[in-house]
C-alpha positions as protocol buffer text, in pm:
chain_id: "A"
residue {
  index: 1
  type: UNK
  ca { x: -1393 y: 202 z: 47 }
}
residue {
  index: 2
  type: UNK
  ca { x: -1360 y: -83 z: -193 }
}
residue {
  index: 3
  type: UNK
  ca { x: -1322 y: -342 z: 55 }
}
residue {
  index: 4
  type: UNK
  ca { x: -1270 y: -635 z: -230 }
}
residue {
  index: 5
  type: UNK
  ca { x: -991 y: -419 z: -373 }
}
residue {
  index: 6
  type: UNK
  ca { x: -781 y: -365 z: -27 }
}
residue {
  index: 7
  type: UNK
  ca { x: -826 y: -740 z: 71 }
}
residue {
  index: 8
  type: UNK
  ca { x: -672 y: -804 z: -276 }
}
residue {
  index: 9
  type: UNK
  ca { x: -378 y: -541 z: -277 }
}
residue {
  index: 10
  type: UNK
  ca { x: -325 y: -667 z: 130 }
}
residue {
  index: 11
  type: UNK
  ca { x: -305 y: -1025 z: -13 }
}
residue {
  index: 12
  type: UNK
  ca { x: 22 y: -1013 z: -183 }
}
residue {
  index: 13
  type: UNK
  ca { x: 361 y: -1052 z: 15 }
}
residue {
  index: 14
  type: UNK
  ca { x: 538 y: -805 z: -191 }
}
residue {
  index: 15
  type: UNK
  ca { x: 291 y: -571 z: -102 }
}
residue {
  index: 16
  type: UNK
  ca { x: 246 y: -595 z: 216 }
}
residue {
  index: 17
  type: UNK
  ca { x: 663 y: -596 z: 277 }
}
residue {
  index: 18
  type: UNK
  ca { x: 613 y: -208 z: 64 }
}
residue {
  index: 19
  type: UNK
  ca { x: 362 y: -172 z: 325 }
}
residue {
  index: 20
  type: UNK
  ca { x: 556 y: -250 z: 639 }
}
residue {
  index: 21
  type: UNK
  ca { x: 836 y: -55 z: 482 }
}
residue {
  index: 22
  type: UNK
  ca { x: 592 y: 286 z: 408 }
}
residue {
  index: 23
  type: UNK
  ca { x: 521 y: 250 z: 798 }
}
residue {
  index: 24
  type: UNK
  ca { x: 860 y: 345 z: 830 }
}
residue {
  index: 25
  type: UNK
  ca { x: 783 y: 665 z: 641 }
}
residue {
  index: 26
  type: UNK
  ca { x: 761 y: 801 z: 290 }
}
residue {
  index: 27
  type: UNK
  ca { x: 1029 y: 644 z: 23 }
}
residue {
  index: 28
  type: UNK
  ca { x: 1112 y: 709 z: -315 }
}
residue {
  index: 29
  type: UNK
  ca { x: 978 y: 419 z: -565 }
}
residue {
  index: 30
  type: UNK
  ca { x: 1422 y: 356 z: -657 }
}
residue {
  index: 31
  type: UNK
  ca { x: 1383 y: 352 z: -240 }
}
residue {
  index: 32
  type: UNK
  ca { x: 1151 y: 75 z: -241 }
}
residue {
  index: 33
  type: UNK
  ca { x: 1252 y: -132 z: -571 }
}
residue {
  index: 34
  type: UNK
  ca { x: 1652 y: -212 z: -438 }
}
residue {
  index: 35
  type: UNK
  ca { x: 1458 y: -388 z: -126 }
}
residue {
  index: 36
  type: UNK
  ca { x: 1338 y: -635 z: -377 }
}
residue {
  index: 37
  type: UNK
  ca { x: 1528 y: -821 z: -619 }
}
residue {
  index: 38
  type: UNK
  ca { x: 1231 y: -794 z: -865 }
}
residue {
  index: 39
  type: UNK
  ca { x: 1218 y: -548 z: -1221 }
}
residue {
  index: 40
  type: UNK
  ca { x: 1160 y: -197 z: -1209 }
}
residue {
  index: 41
  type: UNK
  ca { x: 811 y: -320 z: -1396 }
}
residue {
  index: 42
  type: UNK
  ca { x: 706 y: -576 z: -1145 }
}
residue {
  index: 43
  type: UNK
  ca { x: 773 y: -312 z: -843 }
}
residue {
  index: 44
  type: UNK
  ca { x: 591 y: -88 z: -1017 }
}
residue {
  index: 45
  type: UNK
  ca { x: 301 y: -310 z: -1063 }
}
residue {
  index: 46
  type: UNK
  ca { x: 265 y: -398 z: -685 }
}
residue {
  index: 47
  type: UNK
  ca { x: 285 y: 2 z: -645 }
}
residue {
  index: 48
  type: UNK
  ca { x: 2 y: 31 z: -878 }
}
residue {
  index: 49
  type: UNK
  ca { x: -210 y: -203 z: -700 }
}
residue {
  index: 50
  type: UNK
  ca { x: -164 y: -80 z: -388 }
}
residue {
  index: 51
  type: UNK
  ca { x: -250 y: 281 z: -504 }
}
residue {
  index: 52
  type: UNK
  ca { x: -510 y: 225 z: -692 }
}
residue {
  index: 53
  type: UNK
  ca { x: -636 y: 34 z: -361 }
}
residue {
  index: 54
  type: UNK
  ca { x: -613 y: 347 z: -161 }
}
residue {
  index: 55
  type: UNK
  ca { x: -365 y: 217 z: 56 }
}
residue {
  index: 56
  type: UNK
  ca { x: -31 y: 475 z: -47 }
}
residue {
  index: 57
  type: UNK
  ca { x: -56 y: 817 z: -168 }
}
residue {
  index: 58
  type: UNK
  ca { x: 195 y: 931 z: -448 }
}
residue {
  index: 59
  type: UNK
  ca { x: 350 y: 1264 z: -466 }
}
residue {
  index: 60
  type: UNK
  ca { x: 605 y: 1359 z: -739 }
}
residue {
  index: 61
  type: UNK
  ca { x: 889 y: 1599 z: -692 }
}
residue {
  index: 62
  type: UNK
  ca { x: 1109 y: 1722 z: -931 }
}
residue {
  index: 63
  type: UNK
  ca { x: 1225 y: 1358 z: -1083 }
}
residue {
  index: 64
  type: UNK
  ca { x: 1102 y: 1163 z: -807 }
}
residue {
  index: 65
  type: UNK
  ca { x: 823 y: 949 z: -724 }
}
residue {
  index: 66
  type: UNK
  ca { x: 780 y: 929 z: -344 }
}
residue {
  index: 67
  type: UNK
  ca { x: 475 y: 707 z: -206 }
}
residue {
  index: 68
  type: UNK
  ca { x: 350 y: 717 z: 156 }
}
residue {
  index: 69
  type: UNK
  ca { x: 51 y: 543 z: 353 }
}
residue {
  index: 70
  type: UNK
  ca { x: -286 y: 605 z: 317 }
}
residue {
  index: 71
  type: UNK
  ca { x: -392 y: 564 z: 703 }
}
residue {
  index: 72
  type: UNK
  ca { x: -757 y: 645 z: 665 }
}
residue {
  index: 73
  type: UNK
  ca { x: -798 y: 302 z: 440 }
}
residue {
  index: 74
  type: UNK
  ca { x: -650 y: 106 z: 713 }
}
residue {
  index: 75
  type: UNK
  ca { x: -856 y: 243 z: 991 }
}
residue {
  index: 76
  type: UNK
  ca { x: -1209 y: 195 z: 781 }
}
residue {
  index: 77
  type: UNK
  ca { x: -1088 y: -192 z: 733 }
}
residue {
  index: 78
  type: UNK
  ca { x: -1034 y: -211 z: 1072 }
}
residue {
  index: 79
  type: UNK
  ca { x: -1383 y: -25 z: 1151 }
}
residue {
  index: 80
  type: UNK
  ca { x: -1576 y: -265 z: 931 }
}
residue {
  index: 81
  type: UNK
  ca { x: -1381 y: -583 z: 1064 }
}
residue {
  index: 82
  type: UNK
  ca { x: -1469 y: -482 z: 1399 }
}
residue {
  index: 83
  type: UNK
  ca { x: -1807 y: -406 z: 1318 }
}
residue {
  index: 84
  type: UNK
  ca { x: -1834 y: -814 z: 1182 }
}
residue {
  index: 85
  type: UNK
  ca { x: -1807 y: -910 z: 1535 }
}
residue {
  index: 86
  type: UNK
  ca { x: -2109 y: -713 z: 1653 }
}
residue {
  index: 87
  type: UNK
  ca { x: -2339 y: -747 z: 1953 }
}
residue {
  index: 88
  type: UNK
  ca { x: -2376 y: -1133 z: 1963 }
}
């Protein structure tokens, strides 16, 4: 895990609202971009960030881009955060 990279991708409003909205379940990309009043391109940026972060999986279908949460990021962030507070 890239922990500099997720910190980064988890930084951004935008992404973390795709975030909170994959928690929801997996959406389309045209699902996620009419939540935003942002470009196709600049939705599309924040989705690359975030995947190539780890934190959403893609899987196309037929015409379709559909993107879902990568869970196992989010629980190693949480592991190593929790580890920082140690045996004192």
């Amino acid at each position: 895990m890239a922990i500099n990279e997720t910190l980064k991708a988890i930084s951004d409003p935008v992404r973390r609202d795709i975030l909170q909205m994959l928690k929801g379940g997996r959406k389309s990309a045209g699902e996620i971009a009419e939540q935003f009043n942002l470009t196709g391109a600049t939705v599309s940026y924040h989705l690359s960030k975030l995947k190539s972060a780890d934190l959403i999986v893609e899987e196309k279908y037929k015409n379709f881009i559909y993107y879902d949460l990568n869970t196992s990021v989010f629980e190693e962030l949480l592991t190593w955060i929790y580890m920082l507070g140690g045996n004192k």
